[in-house]
PDB file with SEQRES, HELIX, SHEET and CRYST1 records, atoms N, CA, C and O in Angstrom:
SEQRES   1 A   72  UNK UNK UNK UNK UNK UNK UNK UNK UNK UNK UNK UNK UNK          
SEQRES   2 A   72  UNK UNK UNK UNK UNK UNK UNK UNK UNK UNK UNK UNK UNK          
SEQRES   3 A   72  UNK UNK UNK UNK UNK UNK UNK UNK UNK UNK UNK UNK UNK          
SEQRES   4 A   72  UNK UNK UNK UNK UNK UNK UNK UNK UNK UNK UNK UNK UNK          
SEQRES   5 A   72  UNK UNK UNK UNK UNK UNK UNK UNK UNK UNK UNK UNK UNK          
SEQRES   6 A   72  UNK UNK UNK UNK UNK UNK UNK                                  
HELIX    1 AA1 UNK A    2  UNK A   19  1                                  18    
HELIX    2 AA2 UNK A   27  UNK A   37  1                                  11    
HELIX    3 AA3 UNK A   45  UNK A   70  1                                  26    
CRYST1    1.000    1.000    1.000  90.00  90.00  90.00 P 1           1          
ATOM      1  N   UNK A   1     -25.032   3.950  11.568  1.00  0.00           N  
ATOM      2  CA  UNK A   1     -23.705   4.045  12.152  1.00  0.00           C  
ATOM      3  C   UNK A   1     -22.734   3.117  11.436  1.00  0.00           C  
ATOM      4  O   UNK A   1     -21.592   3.452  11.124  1.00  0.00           O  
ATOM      5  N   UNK A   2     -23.257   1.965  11.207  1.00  0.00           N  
ATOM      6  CA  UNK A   2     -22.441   1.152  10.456  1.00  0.00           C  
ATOM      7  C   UNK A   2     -22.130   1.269   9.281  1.00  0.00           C  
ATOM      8  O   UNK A   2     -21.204   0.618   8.796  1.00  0.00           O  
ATOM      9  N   UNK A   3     -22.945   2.241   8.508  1.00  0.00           N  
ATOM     10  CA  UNK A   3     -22.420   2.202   6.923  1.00  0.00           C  
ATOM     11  C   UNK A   3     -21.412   3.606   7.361  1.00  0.00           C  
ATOM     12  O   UNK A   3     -20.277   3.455   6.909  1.00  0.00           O  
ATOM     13  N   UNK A   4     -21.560   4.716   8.013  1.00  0.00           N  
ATOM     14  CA  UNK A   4     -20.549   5.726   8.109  1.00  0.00           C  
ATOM     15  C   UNK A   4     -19.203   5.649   8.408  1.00  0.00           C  
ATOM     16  O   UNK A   4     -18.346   6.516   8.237  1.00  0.00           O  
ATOM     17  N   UNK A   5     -19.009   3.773   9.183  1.00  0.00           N  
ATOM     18  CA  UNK A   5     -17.665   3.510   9.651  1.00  0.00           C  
ATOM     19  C   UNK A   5     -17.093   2.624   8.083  1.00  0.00           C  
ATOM     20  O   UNK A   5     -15.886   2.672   7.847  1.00  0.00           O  
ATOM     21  N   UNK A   6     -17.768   2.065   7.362  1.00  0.00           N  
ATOM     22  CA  UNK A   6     -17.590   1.661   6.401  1.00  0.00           C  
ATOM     23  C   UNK A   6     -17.102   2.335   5.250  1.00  0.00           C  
ATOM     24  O   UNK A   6     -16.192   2.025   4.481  1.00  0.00           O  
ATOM     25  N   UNK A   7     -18.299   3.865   5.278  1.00  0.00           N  
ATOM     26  CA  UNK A   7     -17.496   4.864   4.296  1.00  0.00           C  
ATOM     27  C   UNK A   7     -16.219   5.234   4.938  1.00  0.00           C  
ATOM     28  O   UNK A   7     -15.224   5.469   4.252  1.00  0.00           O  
ATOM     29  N   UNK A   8     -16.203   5.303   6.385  1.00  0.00           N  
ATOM     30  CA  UNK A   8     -14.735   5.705   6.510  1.00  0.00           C  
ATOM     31  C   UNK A   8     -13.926   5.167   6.309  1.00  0.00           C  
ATOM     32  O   UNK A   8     -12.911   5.722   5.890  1.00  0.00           O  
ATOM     33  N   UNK A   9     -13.982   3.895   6.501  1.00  0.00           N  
ATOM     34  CA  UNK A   9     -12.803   3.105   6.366  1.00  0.00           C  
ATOM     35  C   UNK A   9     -12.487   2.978   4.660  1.00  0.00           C  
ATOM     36  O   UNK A   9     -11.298   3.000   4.342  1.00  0.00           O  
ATOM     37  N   UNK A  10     -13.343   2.868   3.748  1.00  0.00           N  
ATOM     38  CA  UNK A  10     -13.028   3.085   2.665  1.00  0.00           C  
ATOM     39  C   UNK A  10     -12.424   4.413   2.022  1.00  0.00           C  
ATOM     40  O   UNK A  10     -11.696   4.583   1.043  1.00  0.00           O  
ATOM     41  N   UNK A  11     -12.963   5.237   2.881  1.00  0.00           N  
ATOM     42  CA  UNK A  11     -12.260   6.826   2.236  1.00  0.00           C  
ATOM     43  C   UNK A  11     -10.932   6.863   2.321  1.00  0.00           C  
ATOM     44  O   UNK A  11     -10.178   7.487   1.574  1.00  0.00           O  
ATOM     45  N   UNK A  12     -10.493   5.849   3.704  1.00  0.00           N  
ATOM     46  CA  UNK A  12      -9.137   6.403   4.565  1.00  0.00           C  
ATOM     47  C   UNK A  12      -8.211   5.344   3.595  1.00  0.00           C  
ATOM     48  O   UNK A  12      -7.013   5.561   3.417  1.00  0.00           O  
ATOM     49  N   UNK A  13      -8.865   4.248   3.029  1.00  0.00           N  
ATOM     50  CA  UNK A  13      -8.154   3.344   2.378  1.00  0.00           C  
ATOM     51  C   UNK A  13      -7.628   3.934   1.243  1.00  0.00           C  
ATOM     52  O   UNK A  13      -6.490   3.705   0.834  1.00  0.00           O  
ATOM     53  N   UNK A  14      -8.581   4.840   0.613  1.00  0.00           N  
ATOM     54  CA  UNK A  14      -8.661   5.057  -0.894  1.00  0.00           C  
ATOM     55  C   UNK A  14      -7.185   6.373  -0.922  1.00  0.00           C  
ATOM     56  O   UNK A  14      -6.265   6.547  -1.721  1.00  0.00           O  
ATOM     57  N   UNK A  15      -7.586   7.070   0.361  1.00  0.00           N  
ATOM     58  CA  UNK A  15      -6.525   8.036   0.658  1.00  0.00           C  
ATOM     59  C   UNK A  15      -4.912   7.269   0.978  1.00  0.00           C  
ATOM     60  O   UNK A  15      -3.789   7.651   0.651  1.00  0.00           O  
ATOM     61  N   UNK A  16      -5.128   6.680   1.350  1.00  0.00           N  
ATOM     62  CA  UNK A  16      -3.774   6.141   1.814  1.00  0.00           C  
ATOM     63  C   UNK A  16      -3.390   5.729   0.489  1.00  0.00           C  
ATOM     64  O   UNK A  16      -2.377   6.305   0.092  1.00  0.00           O  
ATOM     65  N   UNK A  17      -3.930   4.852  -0.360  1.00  0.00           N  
ATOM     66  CA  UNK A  17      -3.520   3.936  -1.517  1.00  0.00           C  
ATOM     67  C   UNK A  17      -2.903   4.976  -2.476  1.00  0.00           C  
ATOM     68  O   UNK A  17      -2.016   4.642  -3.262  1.00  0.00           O  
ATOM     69  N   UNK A  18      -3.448   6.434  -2.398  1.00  0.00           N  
ATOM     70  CA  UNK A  18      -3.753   7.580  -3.701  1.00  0.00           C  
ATOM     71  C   UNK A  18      -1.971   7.942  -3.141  1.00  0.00           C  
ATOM     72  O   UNK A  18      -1.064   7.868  -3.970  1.00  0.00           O  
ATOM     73  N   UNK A  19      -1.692   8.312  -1.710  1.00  0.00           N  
ATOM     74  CA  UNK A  19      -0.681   8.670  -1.003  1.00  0.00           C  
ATOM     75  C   UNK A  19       0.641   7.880  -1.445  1.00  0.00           C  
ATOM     76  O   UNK A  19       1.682   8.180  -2.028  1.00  0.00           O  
ATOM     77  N   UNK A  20       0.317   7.203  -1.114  1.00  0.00           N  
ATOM     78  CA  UNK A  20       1.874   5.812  -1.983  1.00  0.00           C  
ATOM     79  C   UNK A  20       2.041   5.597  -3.161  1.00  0.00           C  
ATOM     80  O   UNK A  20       3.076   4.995  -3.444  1.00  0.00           O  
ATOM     81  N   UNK A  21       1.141   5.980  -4.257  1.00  0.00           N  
ATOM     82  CA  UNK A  21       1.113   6.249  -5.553  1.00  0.00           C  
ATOM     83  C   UNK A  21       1.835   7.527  -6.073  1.00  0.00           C  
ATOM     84  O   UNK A  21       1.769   7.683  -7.293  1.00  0.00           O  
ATOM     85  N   UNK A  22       2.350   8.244  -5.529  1.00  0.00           N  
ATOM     86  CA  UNK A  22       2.903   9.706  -6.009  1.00  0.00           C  
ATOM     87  C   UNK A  22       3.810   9.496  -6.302  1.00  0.00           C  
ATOM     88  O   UNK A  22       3.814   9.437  -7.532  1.00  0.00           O  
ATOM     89  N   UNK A  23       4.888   9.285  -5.840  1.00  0.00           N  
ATOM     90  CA  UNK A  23       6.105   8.596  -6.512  1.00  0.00           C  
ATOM     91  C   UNK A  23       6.409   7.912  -7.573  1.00  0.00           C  
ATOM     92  O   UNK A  23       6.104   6.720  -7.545  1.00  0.00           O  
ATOM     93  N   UNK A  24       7.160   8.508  -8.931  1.00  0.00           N  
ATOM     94  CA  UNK A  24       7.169   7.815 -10.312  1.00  0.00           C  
ATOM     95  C   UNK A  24       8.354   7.392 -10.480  1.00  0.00           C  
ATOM     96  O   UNK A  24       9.195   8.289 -10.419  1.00  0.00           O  
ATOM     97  N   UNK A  25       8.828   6.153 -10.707  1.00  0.00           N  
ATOM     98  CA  UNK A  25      10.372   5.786 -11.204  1.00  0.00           C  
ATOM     99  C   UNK A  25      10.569   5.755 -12.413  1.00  0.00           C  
ATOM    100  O   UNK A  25       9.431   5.857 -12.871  1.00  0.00           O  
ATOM    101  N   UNK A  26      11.388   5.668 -13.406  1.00  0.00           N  
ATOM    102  CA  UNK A  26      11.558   5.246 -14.272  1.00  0.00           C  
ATOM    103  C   UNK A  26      12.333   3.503 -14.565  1.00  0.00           C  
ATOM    104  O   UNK A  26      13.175   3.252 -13.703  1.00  0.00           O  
ATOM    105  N   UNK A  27      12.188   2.651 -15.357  1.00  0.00           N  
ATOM    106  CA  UNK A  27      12.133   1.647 -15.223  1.00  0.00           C  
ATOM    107  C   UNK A  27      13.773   1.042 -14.628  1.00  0.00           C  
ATOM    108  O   UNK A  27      14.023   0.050 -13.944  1.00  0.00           O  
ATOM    109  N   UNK A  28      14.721   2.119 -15.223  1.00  0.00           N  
ATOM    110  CA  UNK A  28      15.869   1.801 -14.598  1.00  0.00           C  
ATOM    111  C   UNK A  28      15.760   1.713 -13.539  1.00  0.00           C  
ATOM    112  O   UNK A  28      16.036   0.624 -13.036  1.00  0.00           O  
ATOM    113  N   UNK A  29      15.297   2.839 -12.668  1.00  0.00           N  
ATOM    114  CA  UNK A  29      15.382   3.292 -11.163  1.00  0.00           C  
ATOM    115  C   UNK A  29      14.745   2.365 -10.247  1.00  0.00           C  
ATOM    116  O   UNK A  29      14.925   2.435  -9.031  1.00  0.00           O  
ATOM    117  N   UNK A  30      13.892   1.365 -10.885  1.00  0.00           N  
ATOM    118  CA  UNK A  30      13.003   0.723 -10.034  1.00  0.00           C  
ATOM    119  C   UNK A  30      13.798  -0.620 -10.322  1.00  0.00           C  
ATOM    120  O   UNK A  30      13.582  -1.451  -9.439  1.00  0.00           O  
ATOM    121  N   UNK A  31      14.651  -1.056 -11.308  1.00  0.00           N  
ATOM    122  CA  UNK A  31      15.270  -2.030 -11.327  1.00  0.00           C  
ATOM    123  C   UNK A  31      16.527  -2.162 -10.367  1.00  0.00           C  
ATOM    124  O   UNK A  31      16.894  -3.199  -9.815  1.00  0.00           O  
ATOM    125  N   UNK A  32      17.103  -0.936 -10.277  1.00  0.00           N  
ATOM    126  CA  UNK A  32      18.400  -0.792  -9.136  1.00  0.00           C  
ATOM    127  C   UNK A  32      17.643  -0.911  -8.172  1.00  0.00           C  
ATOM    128  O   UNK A  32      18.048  -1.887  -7.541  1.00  0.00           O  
ATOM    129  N   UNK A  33      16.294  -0.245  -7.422  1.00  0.00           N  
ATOM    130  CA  UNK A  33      15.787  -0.316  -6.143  1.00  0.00           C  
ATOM    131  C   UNK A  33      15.188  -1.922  -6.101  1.00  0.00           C  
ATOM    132  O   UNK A  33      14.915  -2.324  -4.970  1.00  0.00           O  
ATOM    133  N   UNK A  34      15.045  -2.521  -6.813  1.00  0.00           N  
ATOM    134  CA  UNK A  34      14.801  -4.220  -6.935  1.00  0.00           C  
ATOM    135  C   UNK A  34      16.177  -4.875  -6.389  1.00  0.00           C  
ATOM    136  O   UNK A  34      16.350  -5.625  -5.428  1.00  0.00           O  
ATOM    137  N   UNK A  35      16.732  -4.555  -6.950  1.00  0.00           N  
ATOM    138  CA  UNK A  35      18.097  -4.701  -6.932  1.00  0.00           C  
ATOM    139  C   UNK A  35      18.991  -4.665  -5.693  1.00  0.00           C  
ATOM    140  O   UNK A  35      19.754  -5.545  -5.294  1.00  0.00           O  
ATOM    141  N   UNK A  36      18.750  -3.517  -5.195  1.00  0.00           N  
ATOM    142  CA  UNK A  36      19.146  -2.929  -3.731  1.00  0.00           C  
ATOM    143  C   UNK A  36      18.437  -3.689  -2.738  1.00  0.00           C  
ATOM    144  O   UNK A  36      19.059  -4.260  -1.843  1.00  0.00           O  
ATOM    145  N   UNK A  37      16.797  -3.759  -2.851  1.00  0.00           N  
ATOM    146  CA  UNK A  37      15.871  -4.481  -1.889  1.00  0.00           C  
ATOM    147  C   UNK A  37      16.296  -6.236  -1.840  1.00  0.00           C  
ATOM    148  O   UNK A  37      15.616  -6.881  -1.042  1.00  0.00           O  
ATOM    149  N   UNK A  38      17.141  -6.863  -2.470  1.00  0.00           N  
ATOM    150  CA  UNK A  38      16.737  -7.708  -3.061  1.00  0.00           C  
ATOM    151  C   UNK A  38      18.189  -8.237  -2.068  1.00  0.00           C  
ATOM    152  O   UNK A  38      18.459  -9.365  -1.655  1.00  0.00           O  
ATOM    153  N   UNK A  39      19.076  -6.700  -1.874  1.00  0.00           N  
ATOM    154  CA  UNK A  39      20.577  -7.202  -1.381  1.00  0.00           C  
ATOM    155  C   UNK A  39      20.625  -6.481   0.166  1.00  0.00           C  
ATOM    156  O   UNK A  39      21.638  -6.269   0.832  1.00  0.00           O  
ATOM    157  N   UNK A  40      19.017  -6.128   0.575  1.00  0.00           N  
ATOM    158  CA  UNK A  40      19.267  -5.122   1.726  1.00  0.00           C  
ATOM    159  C   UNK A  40      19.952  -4.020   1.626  1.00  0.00           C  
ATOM    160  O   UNK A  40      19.963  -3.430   2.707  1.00  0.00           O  
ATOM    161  N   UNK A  41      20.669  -3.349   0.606  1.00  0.00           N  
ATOM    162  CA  UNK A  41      21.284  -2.202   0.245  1.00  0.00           C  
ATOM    163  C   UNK A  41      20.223  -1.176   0.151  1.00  0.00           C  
ATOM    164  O   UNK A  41      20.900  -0.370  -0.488  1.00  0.00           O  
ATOM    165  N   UNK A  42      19.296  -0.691   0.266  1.00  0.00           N  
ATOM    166  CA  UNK A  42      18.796   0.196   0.157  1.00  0.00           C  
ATOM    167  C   UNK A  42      18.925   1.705   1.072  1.00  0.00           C  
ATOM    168  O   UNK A  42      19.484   1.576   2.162  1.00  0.00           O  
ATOM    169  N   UNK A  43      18.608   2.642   0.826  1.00  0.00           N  
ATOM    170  CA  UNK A  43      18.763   3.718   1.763  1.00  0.00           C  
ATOM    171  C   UNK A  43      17.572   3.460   2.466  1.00  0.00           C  
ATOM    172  O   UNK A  43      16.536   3.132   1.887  1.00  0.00           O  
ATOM    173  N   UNK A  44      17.696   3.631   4.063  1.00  0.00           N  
ATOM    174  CA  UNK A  44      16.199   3.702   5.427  1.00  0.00           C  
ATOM    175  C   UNK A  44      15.612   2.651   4.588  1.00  0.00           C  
ATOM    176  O   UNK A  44      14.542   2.808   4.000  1.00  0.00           O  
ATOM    177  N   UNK A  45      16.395   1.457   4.529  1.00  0.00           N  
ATOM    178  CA  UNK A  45      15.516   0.043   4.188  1.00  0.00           C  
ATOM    179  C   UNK A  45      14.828  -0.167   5.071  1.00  0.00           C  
ATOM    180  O   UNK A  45      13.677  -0.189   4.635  1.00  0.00           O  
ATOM    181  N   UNK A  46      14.851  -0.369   6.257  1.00  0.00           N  
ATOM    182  CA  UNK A  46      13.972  -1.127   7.215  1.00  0.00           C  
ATOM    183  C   UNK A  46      12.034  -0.123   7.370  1.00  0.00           C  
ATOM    184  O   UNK A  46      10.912  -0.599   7.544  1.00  0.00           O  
ATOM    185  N   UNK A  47      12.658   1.782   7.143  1.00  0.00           N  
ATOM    186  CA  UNK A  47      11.761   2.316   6.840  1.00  0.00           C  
ATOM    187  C   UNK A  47      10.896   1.747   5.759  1.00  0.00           C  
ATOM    188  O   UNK A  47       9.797   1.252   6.011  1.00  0.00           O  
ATOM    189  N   UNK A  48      11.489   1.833   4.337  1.00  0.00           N  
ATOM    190  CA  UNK A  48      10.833   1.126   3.190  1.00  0.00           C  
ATOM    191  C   UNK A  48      10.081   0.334   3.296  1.00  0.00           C  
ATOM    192  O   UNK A  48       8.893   0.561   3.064  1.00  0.00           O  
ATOM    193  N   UNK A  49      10.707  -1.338   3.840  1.00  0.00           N  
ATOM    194  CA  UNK A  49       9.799  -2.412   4.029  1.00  0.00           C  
ATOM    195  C   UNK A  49       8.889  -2.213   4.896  1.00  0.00           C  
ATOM    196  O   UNK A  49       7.857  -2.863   4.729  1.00  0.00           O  
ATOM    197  N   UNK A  50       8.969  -1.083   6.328  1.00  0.00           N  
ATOM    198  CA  UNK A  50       7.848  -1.428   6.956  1.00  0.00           C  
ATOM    199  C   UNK A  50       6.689  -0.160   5.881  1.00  0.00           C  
ATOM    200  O   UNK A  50       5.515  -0.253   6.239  1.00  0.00           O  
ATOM    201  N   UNK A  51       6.889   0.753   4.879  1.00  0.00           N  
ATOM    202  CA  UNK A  51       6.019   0.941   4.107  1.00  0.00           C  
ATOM    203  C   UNK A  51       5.672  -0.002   3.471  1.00  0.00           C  
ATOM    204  O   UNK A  51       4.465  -0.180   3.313  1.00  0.00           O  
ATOM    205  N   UNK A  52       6.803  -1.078   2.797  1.00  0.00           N  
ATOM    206  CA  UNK A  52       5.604  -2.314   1.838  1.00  0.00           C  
ATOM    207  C   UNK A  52       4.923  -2.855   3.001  1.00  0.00           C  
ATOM    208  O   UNK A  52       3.747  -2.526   2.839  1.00  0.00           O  
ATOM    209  N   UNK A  53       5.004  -3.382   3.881  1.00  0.00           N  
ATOM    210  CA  UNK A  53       4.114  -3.928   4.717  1.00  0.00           C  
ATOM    211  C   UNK A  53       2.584  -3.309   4.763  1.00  0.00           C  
ATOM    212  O   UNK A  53       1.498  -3.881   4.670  1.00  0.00           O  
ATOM    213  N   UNK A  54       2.933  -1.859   4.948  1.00  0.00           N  
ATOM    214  CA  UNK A  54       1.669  -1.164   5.145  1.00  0.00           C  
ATOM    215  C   UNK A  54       0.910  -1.168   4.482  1.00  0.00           C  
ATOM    216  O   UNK A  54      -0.307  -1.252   4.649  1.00  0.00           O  
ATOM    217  N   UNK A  55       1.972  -1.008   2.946  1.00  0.00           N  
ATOM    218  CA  UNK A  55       1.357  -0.905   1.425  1.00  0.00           C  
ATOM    219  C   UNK A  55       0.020  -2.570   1.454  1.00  0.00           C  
ATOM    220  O   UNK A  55      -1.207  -2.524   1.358  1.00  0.00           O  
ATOM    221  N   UNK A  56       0.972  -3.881   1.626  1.00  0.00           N  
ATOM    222  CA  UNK A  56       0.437  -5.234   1.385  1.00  0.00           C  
ATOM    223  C   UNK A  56      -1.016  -4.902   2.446  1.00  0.00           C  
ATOM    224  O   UNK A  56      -2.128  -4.792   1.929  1.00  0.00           O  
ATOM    225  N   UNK A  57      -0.844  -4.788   3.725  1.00  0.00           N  
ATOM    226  CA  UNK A  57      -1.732  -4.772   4.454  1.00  0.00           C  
ATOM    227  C   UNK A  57      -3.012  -3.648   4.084  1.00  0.00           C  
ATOM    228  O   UNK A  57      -4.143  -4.134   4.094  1.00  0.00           O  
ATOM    229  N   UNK A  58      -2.915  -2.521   3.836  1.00  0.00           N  
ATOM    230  CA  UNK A  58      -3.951  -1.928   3.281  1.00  0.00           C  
ATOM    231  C   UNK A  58      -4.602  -2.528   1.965  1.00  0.00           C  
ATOM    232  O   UNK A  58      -5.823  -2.632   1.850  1.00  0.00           O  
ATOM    233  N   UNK A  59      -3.705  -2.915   0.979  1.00  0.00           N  
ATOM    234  CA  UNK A  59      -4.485  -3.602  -0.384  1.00  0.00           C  
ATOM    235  C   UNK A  59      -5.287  -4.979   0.604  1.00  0.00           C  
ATOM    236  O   UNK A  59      -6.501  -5.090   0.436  1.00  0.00           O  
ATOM    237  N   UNK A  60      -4.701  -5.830   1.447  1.00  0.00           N  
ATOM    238  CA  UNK A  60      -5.451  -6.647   2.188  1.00  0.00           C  
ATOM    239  C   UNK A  60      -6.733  -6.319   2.500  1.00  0.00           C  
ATOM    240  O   UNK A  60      -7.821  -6.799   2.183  1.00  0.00           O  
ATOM    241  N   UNK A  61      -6.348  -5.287   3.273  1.00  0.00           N  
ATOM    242  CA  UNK A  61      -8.033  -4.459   4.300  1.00  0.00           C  
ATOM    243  C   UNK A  61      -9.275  -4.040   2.781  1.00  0.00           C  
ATOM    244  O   UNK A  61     -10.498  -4.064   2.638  1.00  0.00           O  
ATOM    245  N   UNK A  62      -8.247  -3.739   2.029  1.00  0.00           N  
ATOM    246  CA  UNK A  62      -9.084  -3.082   0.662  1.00  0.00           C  
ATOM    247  C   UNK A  62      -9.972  -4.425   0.354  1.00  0.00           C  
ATOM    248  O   UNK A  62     -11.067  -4.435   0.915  1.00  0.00           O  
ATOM    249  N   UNK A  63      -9.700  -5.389  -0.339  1.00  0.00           N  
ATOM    250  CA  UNK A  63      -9.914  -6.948  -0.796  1.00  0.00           C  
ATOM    251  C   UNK A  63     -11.461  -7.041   0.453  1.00  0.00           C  
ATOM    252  O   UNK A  63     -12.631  -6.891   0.102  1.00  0.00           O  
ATOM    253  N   UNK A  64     -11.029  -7.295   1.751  1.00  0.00           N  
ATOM    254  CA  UNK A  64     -11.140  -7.506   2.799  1.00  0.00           C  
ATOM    255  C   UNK A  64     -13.213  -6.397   2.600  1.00  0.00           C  
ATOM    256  O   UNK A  64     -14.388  -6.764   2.573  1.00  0.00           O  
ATOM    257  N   UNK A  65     -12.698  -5.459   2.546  1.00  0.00           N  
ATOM    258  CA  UNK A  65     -13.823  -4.043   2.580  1.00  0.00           C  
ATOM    259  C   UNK A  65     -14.520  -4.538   1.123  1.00  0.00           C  
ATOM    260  O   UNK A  65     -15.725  -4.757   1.002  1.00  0.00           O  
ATOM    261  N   UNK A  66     -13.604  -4.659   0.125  1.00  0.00           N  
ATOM    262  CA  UNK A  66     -14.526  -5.076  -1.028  1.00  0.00           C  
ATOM    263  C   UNK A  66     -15.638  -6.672  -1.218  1.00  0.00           C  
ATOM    264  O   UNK A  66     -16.649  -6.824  -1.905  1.00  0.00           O  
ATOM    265  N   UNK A  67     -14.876  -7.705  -0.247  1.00  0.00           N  
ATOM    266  CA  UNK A  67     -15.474  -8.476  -0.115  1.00  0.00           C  
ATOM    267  C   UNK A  67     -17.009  -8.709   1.006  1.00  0.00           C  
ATOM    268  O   UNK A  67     -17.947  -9.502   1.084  1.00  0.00           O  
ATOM    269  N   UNK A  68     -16.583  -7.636   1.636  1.00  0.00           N  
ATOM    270  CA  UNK A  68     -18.129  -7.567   2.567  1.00  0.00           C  
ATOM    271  C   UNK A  68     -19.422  -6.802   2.154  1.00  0.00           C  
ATOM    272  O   UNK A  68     -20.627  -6.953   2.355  1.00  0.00           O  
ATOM    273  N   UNK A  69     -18.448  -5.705   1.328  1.00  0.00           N  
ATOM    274  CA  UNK A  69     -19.808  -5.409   0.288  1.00  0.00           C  
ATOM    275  C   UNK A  69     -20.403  -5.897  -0.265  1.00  0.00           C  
ATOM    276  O   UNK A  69     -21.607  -5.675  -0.388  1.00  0.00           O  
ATOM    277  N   UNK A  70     -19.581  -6.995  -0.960  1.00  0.00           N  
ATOM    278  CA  UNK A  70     -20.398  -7.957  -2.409  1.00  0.00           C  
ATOM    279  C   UNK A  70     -21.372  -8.727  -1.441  1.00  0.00           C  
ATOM    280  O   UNK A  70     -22.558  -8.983  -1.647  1.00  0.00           O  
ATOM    281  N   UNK A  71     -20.277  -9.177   0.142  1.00  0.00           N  
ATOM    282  CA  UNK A  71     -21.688  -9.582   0.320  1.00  0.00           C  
ATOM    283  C   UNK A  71     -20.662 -11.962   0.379  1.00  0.00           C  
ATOM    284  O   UNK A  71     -21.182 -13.077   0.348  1.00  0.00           O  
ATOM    285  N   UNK A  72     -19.413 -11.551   0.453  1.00  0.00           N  
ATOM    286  CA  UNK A  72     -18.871 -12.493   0.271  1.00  0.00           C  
ATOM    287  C   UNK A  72     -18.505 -13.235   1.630  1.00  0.00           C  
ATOM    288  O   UNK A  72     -17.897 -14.305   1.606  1.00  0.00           O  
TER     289      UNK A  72                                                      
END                                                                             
């Protein structure tokens, strides 16, 4: 039971991470959205950040899942 909640939680991680990756900027575009984030100007900013949040917190849980494997 315990390794099946483990694969899940890793599948659901790997899915989510693959999900927020689709989006391609080009280097300008990501410098104005630096830019914008940086002045609260962004469009559905508050949406955005609570995606980086999600974004930081899943790479967390990831770290987190990779470290109990090793066994750390």
């Amino acid at each position: 039971m315990m390794r099946v909640s483990r694969a899940f939680v890793v599948a659901a991680l790997a899915c989510a991470l693959l999900a927020s990756g689709c989006q391609k900027e080009t280097p300008v575009e990501g410098a104005v959205d630096s830019a914008k984030d940086a002045l609260d100007m962004r469009e559905h900013e508050k949406l955005k950040d609570a995606g980086e949040e999600a974004k930081e917190a899943i790479d967390d849980a990831v770290e987190g899942v990779k470290d109990a494997v090793e066994g750390n």
